[in-house]
N, C-alpha and C positions, 0 to 999 in steps of 0.2 A: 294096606288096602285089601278087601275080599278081593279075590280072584275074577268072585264071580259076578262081582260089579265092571266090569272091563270087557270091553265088546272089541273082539279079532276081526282087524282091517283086511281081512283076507284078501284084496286086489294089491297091497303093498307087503315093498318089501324092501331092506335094509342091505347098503353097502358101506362098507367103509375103506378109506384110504389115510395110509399111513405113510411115515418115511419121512427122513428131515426136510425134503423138500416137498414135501405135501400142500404146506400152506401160501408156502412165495407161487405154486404152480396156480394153485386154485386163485390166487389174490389176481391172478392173469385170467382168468377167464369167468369166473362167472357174476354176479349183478350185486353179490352184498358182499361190503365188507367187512372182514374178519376180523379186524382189529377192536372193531366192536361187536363181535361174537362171545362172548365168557361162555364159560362153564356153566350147565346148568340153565342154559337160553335154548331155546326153539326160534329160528327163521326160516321165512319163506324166501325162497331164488330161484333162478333159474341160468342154466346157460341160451346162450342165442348163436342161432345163424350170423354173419358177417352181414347180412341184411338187418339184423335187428329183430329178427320174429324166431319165437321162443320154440328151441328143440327139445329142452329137459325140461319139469319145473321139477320141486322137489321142497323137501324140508329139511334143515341144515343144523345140528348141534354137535359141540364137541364131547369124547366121548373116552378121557384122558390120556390123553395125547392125539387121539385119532379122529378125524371127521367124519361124522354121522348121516348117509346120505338115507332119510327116510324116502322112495318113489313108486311110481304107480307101476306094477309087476309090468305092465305092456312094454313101459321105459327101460326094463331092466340090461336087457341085449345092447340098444344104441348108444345106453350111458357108457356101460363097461367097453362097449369098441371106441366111442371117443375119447374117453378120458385116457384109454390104454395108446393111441394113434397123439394124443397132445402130451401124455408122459415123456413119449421118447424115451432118453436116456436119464431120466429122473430120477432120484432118488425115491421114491413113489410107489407103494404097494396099494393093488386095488383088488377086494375082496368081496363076494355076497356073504352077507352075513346069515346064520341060522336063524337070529333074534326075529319074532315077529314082531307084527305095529299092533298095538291096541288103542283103545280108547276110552277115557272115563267123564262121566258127569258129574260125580258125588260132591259133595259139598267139602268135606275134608279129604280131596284128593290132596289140591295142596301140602300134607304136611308128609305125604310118599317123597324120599328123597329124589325116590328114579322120577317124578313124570315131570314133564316138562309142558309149560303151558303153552297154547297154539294161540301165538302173537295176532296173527289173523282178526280172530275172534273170539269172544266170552263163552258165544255159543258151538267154539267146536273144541271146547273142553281141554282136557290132559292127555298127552300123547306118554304112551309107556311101553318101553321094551325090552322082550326079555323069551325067555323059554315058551307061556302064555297056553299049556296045556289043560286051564281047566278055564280061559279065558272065552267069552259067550260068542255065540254066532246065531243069525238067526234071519228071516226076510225080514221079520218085523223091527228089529235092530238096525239092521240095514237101511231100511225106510225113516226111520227115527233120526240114524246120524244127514241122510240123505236133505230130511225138511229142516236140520240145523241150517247146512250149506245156503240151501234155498233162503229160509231168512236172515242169515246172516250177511248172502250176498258173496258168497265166497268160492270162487270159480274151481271144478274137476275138471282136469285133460280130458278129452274124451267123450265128455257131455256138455262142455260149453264151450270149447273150445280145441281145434286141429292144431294136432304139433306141426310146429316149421311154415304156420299159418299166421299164427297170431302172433300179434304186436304185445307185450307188456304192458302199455297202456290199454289196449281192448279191452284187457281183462282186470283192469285196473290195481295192476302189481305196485303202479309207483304210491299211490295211496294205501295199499296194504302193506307198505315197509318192505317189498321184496324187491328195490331198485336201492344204489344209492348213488346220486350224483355228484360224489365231494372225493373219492376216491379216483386213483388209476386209469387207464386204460384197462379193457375188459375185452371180450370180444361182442360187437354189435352196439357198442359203449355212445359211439359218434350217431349214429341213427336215434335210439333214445331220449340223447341229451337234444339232440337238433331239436324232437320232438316235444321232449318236456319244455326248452327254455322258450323256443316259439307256439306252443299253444295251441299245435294242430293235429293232437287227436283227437278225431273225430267220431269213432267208435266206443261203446265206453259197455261195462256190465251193471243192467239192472233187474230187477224182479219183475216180473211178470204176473198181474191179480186178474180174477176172472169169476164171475157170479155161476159159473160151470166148469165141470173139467175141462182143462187145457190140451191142446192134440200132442201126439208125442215129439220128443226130439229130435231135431229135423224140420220141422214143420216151418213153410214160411210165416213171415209176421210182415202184412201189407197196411202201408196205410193211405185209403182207398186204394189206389191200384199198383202204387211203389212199395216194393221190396226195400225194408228198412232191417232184417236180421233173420234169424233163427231161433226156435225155441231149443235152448238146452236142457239142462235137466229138468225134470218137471214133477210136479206129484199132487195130484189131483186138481186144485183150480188156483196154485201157483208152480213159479217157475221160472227159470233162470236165462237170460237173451243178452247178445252183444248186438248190438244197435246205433242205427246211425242217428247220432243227438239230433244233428241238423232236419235229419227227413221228420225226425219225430215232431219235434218243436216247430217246424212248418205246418204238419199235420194238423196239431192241435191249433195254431192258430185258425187256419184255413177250413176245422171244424169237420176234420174226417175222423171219421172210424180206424182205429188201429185195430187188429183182426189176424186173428192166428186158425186157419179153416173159416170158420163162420163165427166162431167166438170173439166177443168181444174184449178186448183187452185195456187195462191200465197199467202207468207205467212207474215204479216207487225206484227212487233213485238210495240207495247206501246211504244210513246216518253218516258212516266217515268219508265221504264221498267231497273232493276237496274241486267238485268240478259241476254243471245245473248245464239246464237245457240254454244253447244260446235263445241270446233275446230278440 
């Protein structure tokens, strides 16, 4: 693949952990499991707090022998002190990698050995890593993978969601394949599953449409006078919100305005969205 079709994720950054006991550690604590991990796969995980709301998220491939932590540079410090503080006496090496994260759109990325597809979505392409010194950067690039997320529907740390805040259903992990519930104990394992098999998440992520620009992230999102979420990422007159189904869906019966500043807002739930406003 050209080089210079590949756009440098410069907010992420690669760790890897190795050592015979790498996988039975990991298989203990975070949300997918590995046994149906192969070679040559890209997933989405996360570890969580003992409450259930998520302190790492990340992207997960093996990388032979050794597991592939692709994360967001901000993550880098907390990951490497947890994992190093849950190791113990492990057999367990834990390294930042040189490798950068890149990114492709191309049409025959597919047939690159290296890239691995981002299970997530179609629209957040092939994930590829490697040295990436003639790999693009750019605002406008940036913007370009940023309106992927946005119609894709596919949650950043940071802009839609606080670590150590959020629930894995908020952000609609268990529907993007970064939960499994047939596996282990985990940590936060018991909160999740309570959640998932009784039905009571009530938060969930949806996009955000607007006949005008949207105010920035941060911004409340009322409808009429209830606080029903936040605007996350955003870019021009869409945008990305974790929101309460229930306010919403009352809302709209009840024939208010949902509003973010003065804008008025509608609300487009994820094609693979396995969850609707209640009735």
């Amino acid at each position: 693949m050209p080089q210079d079709q590949i756009f440098h994720l410069a907010n992420r950054v690669v760790v890897q952990l190795s050592g015979s006991e790498a996988e039975s550690l990991l298989q203990r604590l975070i949300t997918i499991d590995l046994d149906d991990l192969k070679q040559g796969e890209l997933r989405h995980g996360a570890l969580l707090t003992p409450q259930g709301k998520i302190t790492i998220d990340f992207l997960l491939s093996r990388d032979d022998g050794q597991f592939r932590f692709d994360l967001d540079r901000e993550q880098l410090g907390t990951f490497i002190k947890k994992m190093t503080l849950y190791r113990m006496r492990s057999d367990v090496t834990i390294e930042e990698s040189s490798e950068r994260v890149g990114v492709a759109f191309v049409a025959d990325a597919d047939k690159d050995a290296r890239a691995l597809r981002d299970t997530r979505s179609d629209q957040l392409g092939w994930r590829l890593y490697g040295e990436g010194a003639q790999w693009q950067t750019s605002p406008e690039l940036e913007n370009a993978y940023l309106a992927r997320h946005i119609a894709a529907i596919v949650p950043q740390a940071g802009l839609d969601f606080s670590l150590d805040d959020a629930f894995p259903h908020d952000i609609n992990m268990d529907a993007l394949g970064g939960l499994d519930f047939g596996k282990g104990c985990y940590i936060g394992q018991e909160v999740v599953s309570r959640m998932q098999h009784r039905g009571t998440a009530r938060k969930r992520l949806v996009r955000l449409e607007a006949d005008m620009p949207i105010p920035p992230t941060g911004t409340k999102i009322l409808a009429g006078e209830k606080p029903v979420g936040e605007v996350g990422a955003m870019l021009d007159k869409r945008a990305l919100a974790i929101v309460r189904l229930d306010r919403v869906a009352d809302a709209l019966k009840d024939g208010l305005a949902l509003t973010a500043g003065s804008v008025p807002l509608r609300i487009e739930l994820p094609d693979y969205a396995d969850f609707s406003l209640p009735a």
